[in-house]
Phi, psi and omega in degrees: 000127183253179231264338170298328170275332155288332174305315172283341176288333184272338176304303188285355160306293213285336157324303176312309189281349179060036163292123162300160152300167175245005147288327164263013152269333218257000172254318184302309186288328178289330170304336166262346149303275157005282199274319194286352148284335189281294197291012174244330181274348184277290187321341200267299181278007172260327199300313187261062183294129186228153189280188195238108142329151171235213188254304148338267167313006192251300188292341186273337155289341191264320179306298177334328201225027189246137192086007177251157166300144184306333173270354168307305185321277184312332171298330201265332170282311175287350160265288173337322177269329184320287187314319206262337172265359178280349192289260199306296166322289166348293192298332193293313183334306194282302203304307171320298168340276208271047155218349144311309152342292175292318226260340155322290175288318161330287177306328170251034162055031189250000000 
């Protein structure tokens, strides 16, 4: 018996025994690490919409806050995001709003 043929025979063994390769479990487990993070990161930026600084708000935090002492800085920061995410929250709000709305009107034919 030469060494292909214990191989296929040890194939159907381990086959018979329902043993795996350890080369298809170690892509089977990375392939299922892979979607349960995509599908926690997707819940994640769906559940929590958060706003994004832009560049524009980066400078108007440094104009703002330039010449000032460090907890100035911060108080002035932490009002500023405050304020852009009550911002933002609002528009989701509205936004929400006026598709209920519609979704409204659809149904009762108005």
């Amino acid at each position: 018996m030469n060494k292909c043929d214990k191989a296929v025979q040890y194939g159907k063994i381990y086959k018979l025994l329902g043993i795996r390769s350890q080369k298809k479990e170690g892509m089977m487990k990375k392939f299922f690490v892979i979607v349960i993070a995509g599908i926690f990161l997707s819940l994640s930026l769906v559940a929590a919409p958060v706003y994004a600084e832009n560049v524009f708000d980066k400078i108007g935090d440094w104009w703002a806050t330039r010449g000032k002492s460090d907890m100035e800085k911060n108080m002035i920061l932490t009002q500023r995001k405050a304020a852009r995410a009550a911002k933002e929250a609002e528009k989701e709000m509205n936004k929400t709003g006026k598709e209920m709305n519609k979704q409204f009107d659809k149904a009762f034919g108005k």
